[in-house]
C-alpha positions as CSV (number, residue, x, y, z in Angstrom):
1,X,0.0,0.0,0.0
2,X,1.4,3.2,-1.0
3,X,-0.4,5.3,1.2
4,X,-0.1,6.2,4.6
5,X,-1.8,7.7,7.7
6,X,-0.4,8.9,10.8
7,X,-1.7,10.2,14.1
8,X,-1.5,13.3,15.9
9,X,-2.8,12.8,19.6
10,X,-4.1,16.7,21.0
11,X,-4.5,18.0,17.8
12,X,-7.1,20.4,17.4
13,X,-4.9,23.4,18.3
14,X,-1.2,24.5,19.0
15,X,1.5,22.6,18.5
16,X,-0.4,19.0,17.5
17,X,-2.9,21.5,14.9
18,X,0.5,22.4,13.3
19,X,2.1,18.9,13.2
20,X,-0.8,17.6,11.6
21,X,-1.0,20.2,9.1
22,X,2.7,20.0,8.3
23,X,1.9,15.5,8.0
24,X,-1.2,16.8,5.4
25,X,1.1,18.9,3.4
26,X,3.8,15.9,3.4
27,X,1.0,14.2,1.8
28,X,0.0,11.5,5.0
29,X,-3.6,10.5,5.6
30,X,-3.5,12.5,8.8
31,X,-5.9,11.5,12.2
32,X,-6.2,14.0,14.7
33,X,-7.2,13.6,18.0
34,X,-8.6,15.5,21.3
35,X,-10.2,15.9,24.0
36,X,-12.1,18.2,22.3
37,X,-14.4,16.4,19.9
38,X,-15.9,18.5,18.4
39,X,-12.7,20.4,17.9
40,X,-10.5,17.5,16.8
41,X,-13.6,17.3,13.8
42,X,-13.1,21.1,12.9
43,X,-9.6,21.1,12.5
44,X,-9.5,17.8,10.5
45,X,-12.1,19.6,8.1
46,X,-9.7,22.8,7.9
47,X,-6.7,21.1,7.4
48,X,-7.7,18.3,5.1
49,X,-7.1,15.7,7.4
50,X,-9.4,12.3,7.0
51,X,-10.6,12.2,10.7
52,X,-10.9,14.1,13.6
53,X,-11.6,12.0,17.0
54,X,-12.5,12.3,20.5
55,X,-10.1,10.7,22.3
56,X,-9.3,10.8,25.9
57,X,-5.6,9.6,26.2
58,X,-5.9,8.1,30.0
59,X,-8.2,5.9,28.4
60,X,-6.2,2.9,27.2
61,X,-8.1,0.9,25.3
62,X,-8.8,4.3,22.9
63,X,-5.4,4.5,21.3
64,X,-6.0,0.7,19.8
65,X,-9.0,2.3,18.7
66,X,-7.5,4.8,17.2
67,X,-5.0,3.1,15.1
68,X,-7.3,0.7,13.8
69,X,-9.3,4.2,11.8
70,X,-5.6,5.1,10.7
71,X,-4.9,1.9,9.4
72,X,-7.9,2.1,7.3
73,X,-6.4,4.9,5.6
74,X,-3.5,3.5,4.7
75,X,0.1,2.3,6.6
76,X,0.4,4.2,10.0
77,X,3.9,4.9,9.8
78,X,4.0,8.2,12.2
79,X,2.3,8.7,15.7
80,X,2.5,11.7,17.5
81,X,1.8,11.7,20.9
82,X,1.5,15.2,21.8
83,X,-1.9,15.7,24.2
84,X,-0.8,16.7,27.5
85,X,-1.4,18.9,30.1
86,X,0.2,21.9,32.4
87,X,-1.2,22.9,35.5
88,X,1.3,24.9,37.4
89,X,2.1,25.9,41.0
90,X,4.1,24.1,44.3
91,X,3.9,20.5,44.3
92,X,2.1,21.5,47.4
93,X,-0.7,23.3,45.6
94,X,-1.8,20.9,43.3
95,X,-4.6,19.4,44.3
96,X,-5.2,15.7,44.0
97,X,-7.3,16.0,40.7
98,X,-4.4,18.3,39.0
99,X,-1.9,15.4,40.3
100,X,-3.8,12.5,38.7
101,X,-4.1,14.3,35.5
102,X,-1.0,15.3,35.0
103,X,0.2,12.3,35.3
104,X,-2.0,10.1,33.8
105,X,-1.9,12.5,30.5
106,X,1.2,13.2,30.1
107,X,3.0,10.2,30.9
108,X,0.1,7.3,30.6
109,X,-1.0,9.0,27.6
110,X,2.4,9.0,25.8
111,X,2.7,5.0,27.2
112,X,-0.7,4.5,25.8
113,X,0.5,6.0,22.4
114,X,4.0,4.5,22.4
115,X,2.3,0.9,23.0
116,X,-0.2,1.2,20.2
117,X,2.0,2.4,17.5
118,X,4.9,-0.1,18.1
119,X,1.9,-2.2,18.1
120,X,0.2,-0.7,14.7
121,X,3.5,0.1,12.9
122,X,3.5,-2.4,9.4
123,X,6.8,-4.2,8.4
124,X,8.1,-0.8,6.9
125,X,8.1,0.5,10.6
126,X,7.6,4.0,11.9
127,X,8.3,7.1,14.1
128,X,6.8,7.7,17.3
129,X,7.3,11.6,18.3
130,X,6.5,12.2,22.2
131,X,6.3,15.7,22.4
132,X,7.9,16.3,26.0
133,X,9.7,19.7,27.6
134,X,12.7,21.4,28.5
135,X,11.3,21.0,31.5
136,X,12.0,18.0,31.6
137,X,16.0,18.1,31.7
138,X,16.1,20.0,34.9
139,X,14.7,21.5,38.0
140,X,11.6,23.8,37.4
141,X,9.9,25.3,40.6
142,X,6.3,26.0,40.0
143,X,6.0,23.1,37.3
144,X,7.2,20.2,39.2
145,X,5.1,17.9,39.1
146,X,4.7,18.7,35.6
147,X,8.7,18.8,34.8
148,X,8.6,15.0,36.7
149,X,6.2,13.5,33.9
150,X,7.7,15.0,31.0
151,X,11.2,13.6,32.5
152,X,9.7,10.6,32.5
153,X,8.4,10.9,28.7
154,X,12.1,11.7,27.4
155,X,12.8,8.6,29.7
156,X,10.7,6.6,28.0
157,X,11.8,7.3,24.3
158,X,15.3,7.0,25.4
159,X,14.6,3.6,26.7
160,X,11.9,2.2,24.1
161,X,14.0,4.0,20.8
162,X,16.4,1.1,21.9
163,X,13.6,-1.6,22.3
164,X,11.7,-0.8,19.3
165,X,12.3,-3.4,16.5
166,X,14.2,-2.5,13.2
167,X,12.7,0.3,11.2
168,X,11.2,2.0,14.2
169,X,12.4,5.1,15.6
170,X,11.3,7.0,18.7
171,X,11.7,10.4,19.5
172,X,11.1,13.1,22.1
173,X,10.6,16.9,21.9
174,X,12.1,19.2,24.1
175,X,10.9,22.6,23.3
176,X,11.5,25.8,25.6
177,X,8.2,28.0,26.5
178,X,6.1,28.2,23.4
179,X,3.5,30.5,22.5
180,X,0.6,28.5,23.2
181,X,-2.8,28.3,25.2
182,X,-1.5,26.6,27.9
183,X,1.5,28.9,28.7
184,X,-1.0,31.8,28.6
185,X,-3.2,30.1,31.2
186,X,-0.1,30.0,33.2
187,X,-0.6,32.2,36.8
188,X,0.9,35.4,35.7
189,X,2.7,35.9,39.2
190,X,3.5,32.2,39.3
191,X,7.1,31.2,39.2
192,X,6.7,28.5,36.3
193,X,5.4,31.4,34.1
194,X,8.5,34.0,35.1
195,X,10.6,30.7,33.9
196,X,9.0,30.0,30.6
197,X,9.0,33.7,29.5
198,X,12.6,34.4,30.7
199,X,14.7,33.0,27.3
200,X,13.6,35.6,25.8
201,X,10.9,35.3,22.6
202,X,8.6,32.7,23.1
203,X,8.9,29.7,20.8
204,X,5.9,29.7,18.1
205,X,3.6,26.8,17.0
206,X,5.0,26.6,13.6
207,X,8.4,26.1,14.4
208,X,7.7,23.5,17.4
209,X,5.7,21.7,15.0
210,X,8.4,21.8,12.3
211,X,10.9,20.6,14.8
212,X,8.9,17.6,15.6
213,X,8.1,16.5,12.1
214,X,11.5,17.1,11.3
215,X,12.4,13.9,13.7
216,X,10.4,11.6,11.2
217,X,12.6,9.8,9.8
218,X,16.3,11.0,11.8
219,X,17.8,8.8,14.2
220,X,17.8,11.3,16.6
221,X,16.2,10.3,20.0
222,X,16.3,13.7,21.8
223,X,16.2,17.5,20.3
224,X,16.0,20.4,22.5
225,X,14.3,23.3,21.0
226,X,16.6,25.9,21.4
227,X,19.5,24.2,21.8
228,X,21.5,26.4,24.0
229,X,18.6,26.2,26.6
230,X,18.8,22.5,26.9
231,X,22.5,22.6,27.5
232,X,21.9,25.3,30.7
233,X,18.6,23.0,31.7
234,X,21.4,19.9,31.8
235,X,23.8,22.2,33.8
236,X,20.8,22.6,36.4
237,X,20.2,19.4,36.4
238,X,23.7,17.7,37.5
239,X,23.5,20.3,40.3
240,X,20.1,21.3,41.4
241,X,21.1,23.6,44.6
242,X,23.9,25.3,43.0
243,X,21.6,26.0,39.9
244,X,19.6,27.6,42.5
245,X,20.5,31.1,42.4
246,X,20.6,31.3,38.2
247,X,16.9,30.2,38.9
248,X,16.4,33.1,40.9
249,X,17.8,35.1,38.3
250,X,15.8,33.2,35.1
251,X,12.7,34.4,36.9
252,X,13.4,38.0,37.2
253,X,14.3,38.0,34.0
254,X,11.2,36.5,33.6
255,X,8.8,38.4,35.6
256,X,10.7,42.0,33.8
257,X,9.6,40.7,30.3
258,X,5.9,40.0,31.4
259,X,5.5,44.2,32.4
């Protein structure tokens, strides 16, 4: 079969809208996914995908569900795993509903994903894309409970990209604060948003999206988005006290830009 699909889990806006508009262009049979019914259907109308789903990624069974419209379609040979989630605040603050989603959406979510495409991927193979964070590679008060599942999602492509069969690559994101929905819903006071907004310009959709469709195909397991920020997250994260008072200064930084 010379045609193939793909999926693109939290796609009806932001970074997974632009991924699977970039997979249309490339000429895939694109499925997008969300939460959002009703707008996972819109934006597969707009963009020219072939479906737009409700899907709600804790829900295991869905993903096998999922695959099995994208197969129809033609051979899945992509699967984005991009839904997640980004309540901020003190590990403290969270309450227990925030804790179980975050976790269970982020990280189950991306299991759930990585499990159905190894699962769905034909003889030609695939690319799983796990969009993760920065946040990920280092301490981040005010998103740590957040930072601790997307750590665990570049843990989990790390590991799997070297279980995965022949043919099949895995890959995870790492993209810096980017100029979407959730960042805005950020507390404007909060820490987490003083940290995001203190590289500088915020990252947009189109070039997040471009960097993750941009690992289909590489052998590249990890890609920070920009570079130079993963290297200082790294830094931080071999000495969490000492990176302490550079922290301190990130979020003034920060909390000058958001005036």
């Amino acid at each position: 079969m010379d045609t193939t699909s793909c999926v693109v889990t939290g796609g009806a806006r932001g970074i997974g809208r632009g991924i699977a508009e970039l997979m249309v262009a490339r000429g895939h049979q694109v499925v997008v996914t969300d939460v959002d019914a009703e707008g996972a259907e819109r934006t597969a109308r707009e963009i020219g995908a072939v479906a737009g789903l409700g899907q709600d990624v804790r829900d295991a069974g869905s993903h096998a569900e999922v695959a099995e419209v994208a197969a129809r379609h033609g051979d899945l040979v992509a699967w984005f795993a991009n839904a997640g989630v980004g309540d901020d605040g003190a590990l403290a603050e969270l309450t227990d509903d925030q804790v179980r989603r975050l976790v269970e959406v982020n990280l189950l979510g991306a299991v759930w994903s990585t499990r159905a495409a190894l699962a769905a991927f034909g003889p030609r193979g695939g690319d799983v894309v796990l969009t993760a964070s920065l946040s990920g590679l280092g301490p981040v008060p005010g998103l740590s409970l957040y930072a601790a599942t997307k750590a665990a999602v570049v843990s989990l492509a790390s590991s799997v990209s070297l279980e995965a069969p022949r043919g099949v690559r895995v890959h995870a994101l790492c993209p810096d604060g980017v100029d979407t929905a959730m960042v805005a819903e950020m507390s404007q006071d909060g820490t987490a948003k003083r940290l995001v907004t203190s590289g500088g310009r915020m990252l947009t959709v189109e070039e997040t999206a471009q960097a993750a469709v941009d690992l289909v195909g590489s052998r590249r397991v990890l890609r920070t988005l920009p570079g130079w920020r993963g290297a200082a997250m790294r830094i931080g994260q071999l000495a969490p006290s000492a990176s302490k008072p550079a922290l301190a200064v990130f979020a003034l930084q920060g909390k000058r830009r958001l005036r």
